[in-house]
C-alpha positions, 0 to 999 in steps of 0.5 A: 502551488499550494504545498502538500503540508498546506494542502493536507492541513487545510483538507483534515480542518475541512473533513472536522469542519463537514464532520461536525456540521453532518453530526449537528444535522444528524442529531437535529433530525435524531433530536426532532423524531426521538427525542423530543416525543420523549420529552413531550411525554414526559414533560406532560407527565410532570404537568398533569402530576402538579395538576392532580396534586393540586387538584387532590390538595384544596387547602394548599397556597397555590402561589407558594407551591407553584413557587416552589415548583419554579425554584426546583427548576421550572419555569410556570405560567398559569391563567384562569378563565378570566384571563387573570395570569401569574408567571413563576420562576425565571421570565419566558423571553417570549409570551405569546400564545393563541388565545385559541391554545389558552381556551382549549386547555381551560376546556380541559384540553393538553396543549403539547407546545414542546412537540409542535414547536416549529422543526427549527435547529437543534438549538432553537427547538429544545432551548428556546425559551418561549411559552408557545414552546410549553406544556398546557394541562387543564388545573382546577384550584378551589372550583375554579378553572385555571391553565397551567403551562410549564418548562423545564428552565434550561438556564438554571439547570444547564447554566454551568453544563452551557459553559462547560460544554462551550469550553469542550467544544472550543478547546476540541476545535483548537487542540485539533487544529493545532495536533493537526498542524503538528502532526501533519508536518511530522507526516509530510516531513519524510515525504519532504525527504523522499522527494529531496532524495529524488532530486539527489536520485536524478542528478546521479547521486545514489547515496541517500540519507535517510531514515528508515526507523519508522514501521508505518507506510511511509518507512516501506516506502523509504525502505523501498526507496533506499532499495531502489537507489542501491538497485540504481547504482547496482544498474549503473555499474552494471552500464559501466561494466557493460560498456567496458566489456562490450567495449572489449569483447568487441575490440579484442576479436575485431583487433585480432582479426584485423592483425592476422588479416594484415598478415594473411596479405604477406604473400609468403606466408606458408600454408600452415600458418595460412591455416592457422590464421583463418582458422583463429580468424573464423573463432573471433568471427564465431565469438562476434557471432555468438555475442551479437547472438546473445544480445539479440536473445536478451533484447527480445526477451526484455521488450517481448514476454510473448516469443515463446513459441510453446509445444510438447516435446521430450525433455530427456532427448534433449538434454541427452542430445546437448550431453552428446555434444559435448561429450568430445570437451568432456573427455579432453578435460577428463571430467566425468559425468553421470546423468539420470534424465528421464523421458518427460514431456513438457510442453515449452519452447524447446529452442529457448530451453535448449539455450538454458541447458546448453549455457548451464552445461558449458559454465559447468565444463568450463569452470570445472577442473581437470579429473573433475565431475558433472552430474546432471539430474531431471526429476518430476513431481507434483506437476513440476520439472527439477533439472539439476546440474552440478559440477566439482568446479572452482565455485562461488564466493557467496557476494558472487551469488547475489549478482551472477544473473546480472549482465556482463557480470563475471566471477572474480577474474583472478579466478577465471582468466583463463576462461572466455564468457561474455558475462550473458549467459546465466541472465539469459538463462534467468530470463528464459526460465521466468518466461516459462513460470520457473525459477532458477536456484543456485548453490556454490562453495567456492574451490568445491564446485556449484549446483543449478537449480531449475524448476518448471512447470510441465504445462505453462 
């Protein structure tokens, strides 16, 4: 297989190679209907001067003066009537011609070679030196009748252009290839990288080396490439973290549950601590419960965007009914809250927006200190919803910031011990608002608090 570098040399020298070819057609037919009418005109224009000179001046040497003519650069042929004929400056490399041509410019008739030369290549029809390819004007000298034929003598006039222009072009054709080869191999070099990168990337090595001080396309995509291989690794460590933290909040409630089921069994086991056990049991069933829940939620919003199952209602009343909920765990934190939410209508998939506000107001409750405060806000304008909820909690640290809406991440831990969380809920919370054309926002001081965000269309 051939390599892109082959490929892209052999495809430019392919592209010059057809560019020069469609140029020389172009210009062969240029040169047949523009310029070649021009310079039959005015090469006729020359023989009839000579002729009327001629003719005006009886007592000049013809020889010496059609001498002359051929030395300034033409080349001449002249006949009489009796076929009697003379050639002047360099030798036509074919001299035949129709005696029929010869006759009608003796008659007094123009012959117009130049124009009527054969529509061959560019070449041929404009330095070829044959006499059919020639002006004919009739020439009277001393009261007899003669023909004169000429042209231009390219060789002398253009000798040193031909080798000049032959020296252009060859010099044009090689340079080019060789830029091209040069230059093709500093263009597919990066590429080369990229791809050994790649194989790098497969193999599960995310640290890459590669340049990105290049500002053309290709320096965009190693700068995305090199994006990519961080989001990867990001992605990786998230699978670990996954693995790890599903891994325990699975086996932790499933081990608990276990433990206090073997002490259930002991059958004197008092009431109160019979109690006590079901109920601790029945919180790790409810924690296993709301896990699956979320990863359930999470799984349909990846593989299906189309769950939404919109409709109007009022989204004042809802988030009012969330507050009330959760007014009994706000008073036993003595945090205090204040809201200003509107009714608004919008229209929306209220189960799934209820998760989003439920996840927010919980983080805020939870992460919140004691005699602490929330204040939830929901605005209108310009045909978009703002729900704001900021609480005076613990806070963020800002690299906390860039990864709170990946999966199964958790705030520093020294921090949050204390605190139960699946690590799920703010990326459900992401997931629902840009399924409903919103976009979340989030802006933390760690150890004075953080506020959410949300912006959603009325109508999506």
């Amino acid at each position: 297989m051939r390599s892109l570098y082959v490929k892209f040399v052999v495809m430019t020298i392919g592209i010059m190679l057809f560019s020069c070819v469609f140029a020389f057609i172009i210009s062969n037919i240029y040169y047949h209907q523009k310029l070649k009418p021009v310079n039959d005109q005015k090469n006729t224009k020359i023989a009839k001067s000579i002729a009327l000179f001629i003719d005006n001046n009886p007592n000049m040497v013809l020889t010496d003066y059609l001498e002359n003519i051929s030395e300034v650069g033409y080349q001449v042929y002249i006949v009489d009537s009796n076929g009697t004929e003379a050639y002047y400056g360099a030798s036509f490399r074919e001299k035949t011609l129709p005696a029929k041509s010869l006759e009608s410019v003796i008659s007094g008739n123009i012959y117009h070679g130049m124009l009527n030369f054969p529509n061959k290549t560019f070449v041929t029809g404009f330095f070829s030196n044959e006499l059919k390819n020639t002006i004919g004007v009739p020439l009277k000298y001393k009261g007899k009748d003669y023909a004169l034929f000429i042209r231009p003598d390219i060789k002398l006039l253009f000798n040193e252009m031909h080798f000049l222009f032959a020296w252009i072009l060859l010099l044009s054709i090689v340079l080019s290839i060789i830029l091209v080869v040069f230059s093709t191999k500093y263009l597919i070099k990066p590429i080369a990288k990229l791809t050994q990168a790649t194989k790098l990337l497969a193999s599960g090595q995310f640290h890459v080396d590669l340049s990105v001080a290049r500002k053309d396309e290709l320096g965009q995509l190693t700068a995305s490439f090199l994006s990519m291989a961080k989001k990867l690794e990001q992605m990786e460590d998230v699978r670990r973290e996954f693995i790890t933290n599903i891994s325990h909040d699975i086996q932790s409630p499933l081990s608990n549950i276990k433990g206090y089921t073997n002490l259930l069994e002991n059958k004197t086991l008092s009431d109160n601590d019979r109690n006590k056990y079901v109920s601790i049991i029945n919180g790790e069933i409810k924690r296993l419960s709301i896990l699956t829940k979320q990863l359930l939620l999470l799984a349909s919003l990846d593989r299906d965007e189309n769950i939404l199952k919109k409709k109007n209602f009022n989204l004042g009343s809802q988030i009012r009914e969330l507050v009330s909920y959760y007014q009994w765990l706000i008073n036993e934190k003595e945090i205090m809250l204040s809201y200003s939410i509107p009714d608004i209508e919008i229209c929306g998939d209220s189960s799934l927006l209820n998760n989003v506000w439920d996840n927010l107001l919980s983080n805020a409750i939870k992460y919140n200190k004691t005699n602490g405060s929330i204040d939830i806000s929901v605005t209108e304008k310009d045909k978009v919803i703002t729900v704001i909820f900021e609480d005076t909690g613990i806070g963020m640290k800002q690299k906390e910031l860039k990864r709170i809406f990946d999966r199964f991440y958790r705030a520093d831990m020294a921090r949050t011990r204390s605190v139960e969380g699946t690590g799920l809920g703010l990326s459900i919370v992401d997931n629902i608002v840009k399924i409903h054309g919103g976009h979340v926002m989030v802006n933390s001081k760690e150890g004075e608090g953080s506020a959410f965000i949300i912006r959603i269309p009325l109508l999506y």
